[in-house]
C-alpha positions in Angstrom: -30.3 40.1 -17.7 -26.7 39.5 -18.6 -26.9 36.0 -19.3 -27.4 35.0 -22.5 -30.6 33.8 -23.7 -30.8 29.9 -24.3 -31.8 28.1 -27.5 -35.7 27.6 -25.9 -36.2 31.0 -24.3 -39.5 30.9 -24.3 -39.8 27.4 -22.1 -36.9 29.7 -20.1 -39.6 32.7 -19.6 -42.3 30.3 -18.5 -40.4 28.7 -16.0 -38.9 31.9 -15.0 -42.7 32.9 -13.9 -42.9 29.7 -11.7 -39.9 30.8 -9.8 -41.1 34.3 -8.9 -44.3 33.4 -8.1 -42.5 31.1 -5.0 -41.1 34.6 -4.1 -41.3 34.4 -0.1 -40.4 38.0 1.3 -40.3 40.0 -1.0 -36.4 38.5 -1.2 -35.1 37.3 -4.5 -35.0 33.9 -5.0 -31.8 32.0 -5.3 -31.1 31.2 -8.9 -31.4 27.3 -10.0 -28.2 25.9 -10.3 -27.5 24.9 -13.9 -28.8 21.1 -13.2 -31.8 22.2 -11.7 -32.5 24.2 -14.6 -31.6 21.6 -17.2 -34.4 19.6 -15.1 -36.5 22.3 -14.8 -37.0 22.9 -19.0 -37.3 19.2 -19.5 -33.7 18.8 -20.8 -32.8 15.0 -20.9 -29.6 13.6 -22.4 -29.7 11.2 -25.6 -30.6 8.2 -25.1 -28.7 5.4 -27.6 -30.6 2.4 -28.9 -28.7 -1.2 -29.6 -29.6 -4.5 -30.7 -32.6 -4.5 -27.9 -33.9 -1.0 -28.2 -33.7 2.3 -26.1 -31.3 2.4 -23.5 -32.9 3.9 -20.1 -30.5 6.0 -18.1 -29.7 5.1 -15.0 -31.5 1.8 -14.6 -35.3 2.6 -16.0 -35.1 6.0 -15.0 -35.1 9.2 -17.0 -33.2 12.3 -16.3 -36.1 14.3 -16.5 -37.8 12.6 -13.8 -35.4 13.6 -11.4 -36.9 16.7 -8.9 -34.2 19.3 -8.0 -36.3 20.4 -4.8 -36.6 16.9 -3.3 -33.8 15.5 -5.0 -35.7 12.5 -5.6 -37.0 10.7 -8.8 -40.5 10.3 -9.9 -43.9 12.0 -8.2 -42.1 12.1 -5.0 -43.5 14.7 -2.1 -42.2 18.2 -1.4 -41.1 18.7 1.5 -39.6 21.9 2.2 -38.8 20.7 5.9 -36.7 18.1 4.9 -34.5 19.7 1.6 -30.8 18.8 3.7 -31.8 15.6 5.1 -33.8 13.9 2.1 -31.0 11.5 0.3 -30.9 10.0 -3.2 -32.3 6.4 -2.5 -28.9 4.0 -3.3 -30.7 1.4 -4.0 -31.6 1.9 -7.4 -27.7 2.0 -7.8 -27.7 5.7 -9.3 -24.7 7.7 -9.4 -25.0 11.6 -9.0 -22.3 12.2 -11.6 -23.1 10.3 -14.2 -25.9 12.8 -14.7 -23.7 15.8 -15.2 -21.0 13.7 -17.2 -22.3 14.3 -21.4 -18.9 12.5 -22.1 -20.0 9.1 -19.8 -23.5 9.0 -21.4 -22.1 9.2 -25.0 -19.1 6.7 -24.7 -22.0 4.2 -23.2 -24.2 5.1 -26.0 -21.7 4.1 -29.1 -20.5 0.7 -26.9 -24.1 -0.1 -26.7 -24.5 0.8 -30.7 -21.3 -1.3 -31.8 -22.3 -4.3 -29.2 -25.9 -4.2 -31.8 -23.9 -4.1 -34.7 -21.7 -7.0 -33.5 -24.5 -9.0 -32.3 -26.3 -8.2 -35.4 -23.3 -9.7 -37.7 -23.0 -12.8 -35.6 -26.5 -13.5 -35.9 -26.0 -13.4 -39.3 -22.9 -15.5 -39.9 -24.2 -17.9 -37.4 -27.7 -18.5 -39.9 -25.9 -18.2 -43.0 -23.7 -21.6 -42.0 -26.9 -23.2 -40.5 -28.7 -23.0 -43.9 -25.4 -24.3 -45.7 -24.7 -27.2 -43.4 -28.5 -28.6 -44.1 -28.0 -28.1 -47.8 -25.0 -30.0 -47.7 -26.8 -32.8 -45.0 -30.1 -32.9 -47.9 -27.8 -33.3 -50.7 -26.2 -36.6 -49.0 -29.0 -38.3 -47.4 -31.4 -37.0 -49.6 -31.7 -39.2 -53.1 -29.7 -38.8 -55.8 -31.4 -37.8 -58.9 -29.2 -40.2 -61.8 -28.0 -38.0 -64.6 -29.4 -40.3 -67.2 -33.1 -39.5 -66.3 -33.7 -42.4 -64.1 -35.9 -41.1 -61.3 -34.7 -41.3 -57.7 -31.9 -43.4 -57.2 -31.4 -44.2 -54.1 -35.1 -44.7 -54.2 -34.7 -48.0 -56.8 -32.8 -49.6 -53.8 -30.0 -51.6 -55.2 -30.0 -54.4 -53.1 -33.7 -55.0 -53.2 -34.9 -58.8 -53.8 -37.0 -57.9 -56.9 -33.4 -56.2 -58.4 -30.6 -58.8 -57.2 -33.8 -61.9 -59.0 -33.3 -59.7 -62.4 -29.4 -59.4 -61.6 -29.0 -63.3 -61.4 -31.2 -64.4 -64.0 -29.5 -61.8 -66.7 -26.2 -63.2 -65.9 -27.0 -66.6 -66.0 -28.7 -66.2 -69.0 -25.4 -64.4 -70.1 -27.5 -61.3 -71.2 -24.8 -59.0 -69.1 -22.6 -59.2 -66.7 -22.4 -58.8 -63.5 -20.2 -55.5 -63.2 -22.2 -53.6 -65.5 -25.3 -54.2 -63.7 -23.9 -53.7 -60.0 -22.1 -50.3 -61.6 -24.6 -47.5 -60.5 -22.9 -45.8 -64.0 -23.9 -48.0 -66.7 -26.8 -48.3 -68.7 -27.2 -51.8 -67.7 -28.0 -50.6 -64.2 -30.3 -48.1 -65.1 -31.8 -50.5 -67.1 -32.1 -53.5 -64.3 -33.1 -51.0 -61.6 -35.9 -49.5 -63.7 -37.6 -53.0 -64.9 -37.5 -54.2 -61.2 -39.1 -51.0 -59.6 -40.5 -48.5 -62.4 -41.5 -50.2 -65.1 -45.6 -50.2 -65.2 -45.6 -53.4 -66.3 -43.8 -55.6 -63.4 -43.2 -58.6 -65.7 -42.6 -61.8 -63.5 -38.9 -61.9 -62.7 -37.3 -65.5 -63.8 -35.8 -68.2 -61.5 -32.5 -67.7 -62.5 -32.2 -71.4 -62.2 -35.0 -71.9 -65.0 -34.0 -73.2 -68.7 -34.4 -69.9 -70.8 -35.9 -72.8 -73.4 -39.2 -73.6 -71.2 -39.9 -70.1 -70.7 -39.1 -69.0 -74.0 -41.9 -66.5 -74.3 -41.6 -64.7 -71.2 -37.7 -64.9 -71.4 -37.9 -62.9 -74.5 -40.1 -61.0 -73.4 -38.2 -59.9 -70.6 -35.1 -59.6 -72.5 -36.2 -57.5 -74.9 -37.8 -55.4 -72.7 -34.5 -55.1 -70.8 -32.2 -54.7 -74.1 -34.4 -52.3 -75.5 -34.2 -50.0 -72.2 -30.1 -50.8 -72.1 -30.1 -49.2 -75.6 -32.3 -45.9 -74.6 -30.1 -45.4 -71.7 -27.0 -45.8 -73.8 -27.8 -43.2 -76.2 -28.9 -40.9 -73.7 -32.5 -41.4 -73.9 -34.2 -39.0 -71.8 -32.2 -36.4 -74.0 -33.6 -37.2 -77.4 -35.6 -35.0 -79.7 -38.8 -37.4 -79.3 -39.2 -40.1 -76.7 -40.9 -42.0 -78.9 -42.8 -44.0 -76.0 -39.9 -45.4 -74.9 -39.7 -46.9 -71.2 -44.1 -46.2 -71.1 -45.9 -48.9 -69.6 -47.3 -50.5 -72.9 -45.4 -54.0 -74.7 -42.2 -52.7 -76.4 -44.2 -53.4 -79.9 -45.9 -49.9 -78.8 -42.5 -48.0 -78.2 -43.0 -45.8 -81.2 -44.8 -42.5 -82.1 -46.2 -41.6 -85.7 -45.0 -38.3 -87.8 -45.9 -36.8 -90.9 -43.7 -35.5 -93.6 -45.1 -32.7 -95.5 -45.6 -33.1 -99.3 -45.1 -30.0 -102.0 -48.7 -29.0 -101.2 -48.7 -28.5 -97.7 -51.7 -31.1 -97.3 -52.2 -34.0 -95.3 -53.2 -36.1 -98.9 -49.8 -35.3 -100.1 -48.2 -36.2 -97.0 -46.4 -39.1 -95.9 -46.7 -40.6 -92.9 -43.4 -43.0 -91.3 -43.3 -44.4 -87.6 -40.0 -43.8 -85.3 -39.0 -46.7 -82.4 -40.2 -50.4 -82.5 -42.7 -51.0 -85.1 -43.3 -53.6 -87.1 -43.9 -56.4 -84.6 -45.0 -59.4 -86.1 -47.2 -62.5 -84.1 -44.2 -65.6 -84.2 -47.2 -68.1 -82.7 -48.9 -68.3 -79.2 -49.3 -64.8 -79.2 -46.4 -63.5 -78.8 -45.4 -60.6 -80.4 -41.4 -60.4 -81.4 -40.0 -56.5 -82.7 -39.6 -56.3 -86.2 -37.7 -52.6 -86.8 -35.7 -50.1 -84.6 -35.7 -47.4 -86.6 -34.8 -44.1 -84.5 -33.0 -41.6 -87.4 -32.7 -37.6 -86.6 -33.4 -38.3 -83.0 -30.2 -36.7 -80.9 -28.8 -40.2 -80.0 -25.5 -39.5 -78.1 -23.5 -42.0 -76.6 -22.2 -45.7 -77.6 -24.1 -48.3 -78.8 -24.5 -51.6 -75.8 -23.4 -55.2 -76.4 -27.3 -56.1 -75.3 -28.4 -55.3 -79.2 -27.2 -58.8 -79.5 -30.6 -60.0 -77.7 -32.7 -58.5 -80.3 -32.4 -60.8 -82.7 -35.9 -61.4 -83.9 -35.3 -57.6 -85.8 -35.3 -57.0 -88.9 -34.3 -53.3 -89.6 -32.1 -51.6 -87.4 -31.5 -48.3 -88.4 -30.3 -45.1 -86.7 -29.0 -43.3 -89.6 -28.4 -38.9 -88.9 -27.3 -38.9 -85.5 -23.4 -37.8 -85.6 -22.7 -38.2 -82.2 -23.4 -41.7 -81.9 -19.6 -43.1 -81.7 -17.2 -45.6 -80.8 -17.0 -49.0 -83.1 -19.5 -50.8 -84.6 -20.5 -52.9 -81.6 -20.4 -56.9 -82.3 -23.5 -57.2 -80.1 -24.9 -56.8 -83.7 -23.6 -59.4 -85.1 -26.4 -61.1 -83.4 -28.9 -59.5 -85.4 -28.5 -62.5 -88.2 -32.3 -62.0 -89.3 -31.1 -58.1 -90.8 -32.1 -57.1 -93.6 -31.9 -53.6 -93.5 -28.5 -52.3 -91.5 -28.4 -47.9 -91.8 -25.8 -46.4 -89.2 -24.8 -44.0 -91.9 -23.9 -40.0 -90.9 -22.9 -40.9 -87.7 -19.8 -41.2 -85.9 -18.2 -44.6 -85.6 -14.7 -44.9 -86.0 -12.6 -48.5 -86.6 -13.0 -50.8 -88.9 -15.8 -52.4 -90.8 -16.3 -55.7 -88.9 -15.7 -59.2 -90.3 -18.3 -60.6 -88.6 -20.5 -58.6 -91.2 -20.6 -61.8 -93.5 -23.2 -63.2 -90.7 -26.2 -61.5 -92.1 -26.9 -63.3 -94.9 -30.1 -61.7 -95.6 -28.7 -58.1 -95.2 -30.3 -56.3 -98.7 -29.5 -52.5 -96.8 -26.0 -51.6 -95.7 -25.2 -48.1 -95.5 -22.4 -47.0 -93.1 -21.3 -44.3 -95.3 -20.2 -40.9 -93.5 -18.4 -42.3 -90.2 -14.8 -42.3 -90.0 -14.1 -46.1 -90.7 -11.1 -46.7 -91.9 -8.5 -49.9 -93.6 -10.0 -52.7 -95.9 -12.8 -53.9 -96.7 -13.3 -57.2 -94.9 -14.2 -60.0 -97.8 -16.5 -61.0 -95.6 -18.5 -58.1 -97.1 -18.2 -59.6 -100.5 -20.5 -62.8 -99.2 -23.2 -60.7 -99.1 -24.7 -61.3 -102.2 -28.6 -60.5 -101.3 -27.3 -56.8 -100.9 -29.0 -54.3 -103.1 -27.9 -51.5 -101.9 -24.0 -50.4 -100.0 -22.8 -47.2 -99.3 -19.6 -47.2 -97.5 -19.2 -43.4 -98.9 -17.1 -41.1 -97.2 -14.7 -42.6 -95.2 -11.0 -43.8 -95.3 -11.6 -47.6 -96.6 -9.5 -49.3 -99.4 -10.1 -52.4 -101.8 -10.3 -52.6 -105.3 -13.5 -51.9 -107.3 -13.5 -55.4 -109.3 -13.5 -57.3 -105.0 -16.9 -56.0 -105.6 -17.8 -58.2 -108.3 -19.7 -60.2 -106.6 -22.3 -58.1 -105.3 -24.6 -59.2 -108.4 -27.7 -57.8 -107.0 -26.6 -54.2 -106.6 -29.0 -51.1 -107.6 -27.4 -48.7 -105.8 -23.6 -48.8 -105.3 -22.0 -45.6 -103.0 -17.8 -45.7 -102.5 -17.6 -41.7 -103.1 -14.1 -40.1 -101.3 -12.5 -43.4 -99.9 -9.4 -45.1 -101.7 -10.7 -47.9 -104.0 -8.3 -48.3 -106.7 -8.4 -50.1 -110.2 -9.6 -50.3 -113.3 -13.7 -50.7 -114.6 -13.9 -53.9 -116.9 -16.5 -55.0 -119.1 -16.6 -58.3 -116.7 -17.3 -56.5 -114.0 -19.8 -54.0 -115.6 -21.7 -57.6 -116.9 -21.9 -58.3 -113.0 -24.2 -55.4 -112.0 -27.0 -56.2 -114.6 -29.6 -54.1 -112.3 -27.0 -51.3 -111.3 -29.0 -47.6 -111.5 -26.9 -45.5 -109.3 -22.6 -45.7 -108.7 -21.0 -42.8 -107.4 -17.2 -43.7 -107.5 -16.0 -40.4 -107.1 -12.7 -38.9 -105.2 -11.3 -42.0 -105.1 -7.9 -43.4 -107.1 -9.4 -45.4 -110.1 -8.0 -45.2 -113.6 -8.2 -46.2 -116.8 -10.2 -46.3 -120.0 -13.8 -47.1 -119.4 -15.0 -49.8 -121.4 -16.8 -49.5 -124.9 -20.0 -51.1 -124.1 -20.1 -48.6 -120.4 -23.4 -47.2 -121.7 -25.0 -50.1 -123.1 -24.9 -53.1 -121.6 -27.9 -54.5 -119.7 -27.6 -52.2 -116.2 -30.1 -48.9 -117.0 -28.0 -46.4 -115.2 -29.7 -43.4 -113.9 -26.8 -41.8 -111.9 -23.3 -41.7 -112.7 -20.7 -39.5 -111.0 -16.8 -40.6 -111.5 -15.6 -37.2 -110.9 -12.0 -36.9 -109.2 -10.2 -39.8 -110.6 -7.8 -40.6 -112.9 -9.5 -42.0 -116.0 -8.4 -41.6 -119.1 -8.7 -41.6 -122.9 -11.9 -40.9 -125.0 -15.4 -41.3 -123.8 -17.7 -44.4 -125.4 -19.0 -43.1 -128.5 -22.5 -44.1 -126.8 -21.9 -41.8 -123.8 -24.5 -39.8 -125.2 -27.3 -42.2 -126.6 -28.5 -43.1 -122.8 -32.1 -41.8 -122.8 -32.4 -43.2 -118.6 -29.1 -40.9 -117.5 -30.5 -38.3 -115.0 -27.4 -37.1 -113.4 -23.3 -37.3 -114.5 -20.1 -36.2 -113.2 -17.1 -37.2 -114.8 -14.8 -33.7 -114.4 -11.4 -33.9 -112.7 -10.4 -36.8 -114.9 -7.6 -37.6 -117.4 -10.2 -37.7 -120.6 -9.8 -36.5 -124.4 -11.6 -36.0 -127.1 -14.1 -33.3 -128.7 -16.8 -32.9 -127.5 -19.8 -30.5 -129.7 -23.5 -29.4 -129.1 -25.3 -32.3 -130.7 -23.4 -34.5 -128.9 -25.6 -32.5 -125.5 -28.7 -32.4 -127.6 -28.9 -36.2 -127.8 -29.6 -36.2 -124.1 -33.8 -36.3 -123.8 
């Protein structure tokens, strides 16, 4: 009664009642001793879990399975005869003490919990570098996807008969050479690989040792092809605002896509309808068809443009005009191109000079390679061109003197706006440009009076625009009789005079 009562006194109580009723005697029985009692109420120690679960202590055996009257474990038999003599079995390898040792059973607990945790984390580590050592094995043996939109590299296999046939007939046929198309990096190689393995078509591939002369309609068909593909590759082609059917499996007279343009209306009558890529293919006999126009403006063309242009020179109109980051210099692959008669590379990018080759387009009636950032003379080559009807070389860092341009007699449209031409406007040279409608001369380093007869004289001028200059003296006294003049800039100048309202109401 002077013990004080447990934490489960009432499991205490009911065992209590088992003990007196083994009262023998009439004698009090001998207390439990503090094990037997632990046993007794069911007490078992904590058991610790690791990486494989619930530890089991000692060796598959619970605490509370051990019986204080037979000292045994399990279900075994009383026997009251036999309490001295019965022994703990030894060969389950149990150890009387480590029952009554809390300290033992805890330590063994938190080595088994940290073993988990460390078993855990190498498990871990060890997966993590498995999954990054078969990334890194994929991204080498699997194939390369090419940067330039190509497909599967490694898939076009380089050294594949059908690709080294194209290799050796281009170069023999001196349509590239041979580094560019064994460089995995150029154009010219994306180009090759794509014909021999992509391409829907499968053209025939050319005995290298064949005259390009008796196979003159598949040889151009197969160059052009190739030329045209070298050119969307080199402007980053799979990047531009509109594919335009480029690299499909149709001739490359079907290269192209339609668009419409809008009218003031909003309707499709007021609209007007142009064609981007190769159009324009014409029938040059035995049914073959030859490409007439590249025209590809506003279409995100990045890059430089390829020798191979040089091939294409059935075409007519080149013209990629609005894309700035086209750059580097005006390739002399063009100069190939001697059937042009439209040549528009303006708002772009190119730096250098303009070429002299230039004079080798005869026909050339278009040149505009205004906004770039050409720069020194104007070749006199230039000046040969006298089928030209309209040049801008506007807004770049070119000099020459406005009367080289003399004769250029079939001009309409005449652009040399922020360069540095220099000279003086004669009548002479006014005479020369009978059909002259538009000349913008402006921020450049002319000067001068302007001639008398400026306003008068056989060219009907509708815009004019010499602002920024150094001109000088009066205005013609006819300035103001012009009844085609639609637009005229002639502030920042050196002129004098009086000007009045009449002279502004004689304008219609």
């Amino acid at each position: 009664k002077n013990m004080s009562e447990p934490a489960g006194a009432n499991d205490l109580h009911l065992q209590e009642d088992s003990f007196h009723e083994e009262d023998l005697g009439g004698s009090s029985p001998s207390l439990p001793s503090p094990d037997e009692y632990k046993a007794g109420i069911g007490w078992k120690p904590k058991s610790s879990s690791g990486l494989f679960g619930r530890r089991r202590d000692p060796e598959g055996f619970e605490p509370s399975q051990y019986n204080p009257k037979t000292k045994t474990f399990g279900d075994a038999a009383d026997d009251d005869n036999d309490d001295e003599n019965d022994e703990i079995p030894q060969d389950i390898g149990y150890d009387p003490e480590q029952l009554q040792s809390g300290a033992d059973v805890q330590k063994r607990a938190a080595g088994g919990k940290s073993d988990g945790i460390f078993w855990k984390r190498f498990g871990i580590v060890c997966f993590v570098v498995m999954v990054i050592v078969i990334v890194i094995t994929l991204s080498i043996t699997l194939p390369r996807r090419d940067e330039n939109g190509g497909g599967s590299h490694t898939a076009w296999h380089r050294d594949s008969d059908r690709f080294r046939r194209l290799k050796d007939y281009l170069v023999a046929n001196r349509i590239s050479v041979v580094h560019d198309l064994e460089d995995e990096s150029t154009p010219q190689h994306y180009a090759a690989q794509w014909l021999a393995h992509k391409d829907p078509m499968q053209l025939e591939i050319l005995d290298s040792s064949s005259s390009s002369e008796n196979l003159s309609k598949d040889h151009n068909t197969l160059v052009e092809r190739y030329s045209l593909t070298v050119f969307y590759y080199a402007t980053g082609g799979p990047n531009w605002n509109n594919n335009l059917n480029f690299l499909s499996g149709a001739h490359v007279c079907a290269w192209y896509s339609d668009f419409f343009i809008e009218g003031d209306d909003d309707s499709i009558a007021d609209s007007i309808l142009y064609t981007m890529g190769v159009h324009g293919c014409k029938d040059v006999g035995d049914g073959e068809l030859a490409p007439f126009s590249l025209f590809v403006p506003h279409n995100n063309l990045v890059g430089t443009l390829p020798g191979e242009l040089q091939h294409l020179d059935r075409l007519e109109i080149f013209a990629l005009e609005h894309n700035p980051d086209l750059t580097g210099t005006i390739p002399r692959g063009l100069s190939g191109m001697e059937s042009l008669r439209r040549l528009a590379l303006q708002w772009c990018s190119f730096t250098g000079v303009v070429p002299t080759w230039i004079g080798n387009m005869p026909s050339l009636s278009f040149l505009g390679l205004g906004n770039n950032l050409l720069e020194g003379p104007v070749p006199k080559e230039l000046f040969t061109l006298t089928n030209l009807q309209l040049l801008g070389l506007d807004d770049n860092a070119l000099s020459a003197q406005i009367s080289d341009f003399y004769p250029l007699s079939n001009l309409r449209s005449l652009y040399l706006e922020d360069n540095n031409i220099t000279g003086t406007i004669s009548e002479a040279l006014l005479a020369s440009w009978p059909r002259l409608q538009e000349l913008d001369l402006s921020g450049n380093k002319l000067s001068g009076e302007l001639p008398d007869n400026f306003f008068n004289h056989e060219m009907h001028l509708v815009v004019l625009d010499l602002h920024d200059n150094e001109f000088s003296g009066e205005l013609p006294s006819n300035t103001w009789e012009n009844d085609e003049l639609e637009f005229l800039a002639l502030h920042g100048n050196k002129f004098r005079g009086t000007l009045t309202t009449e002279d502004f109401i004689k304008f219609k």
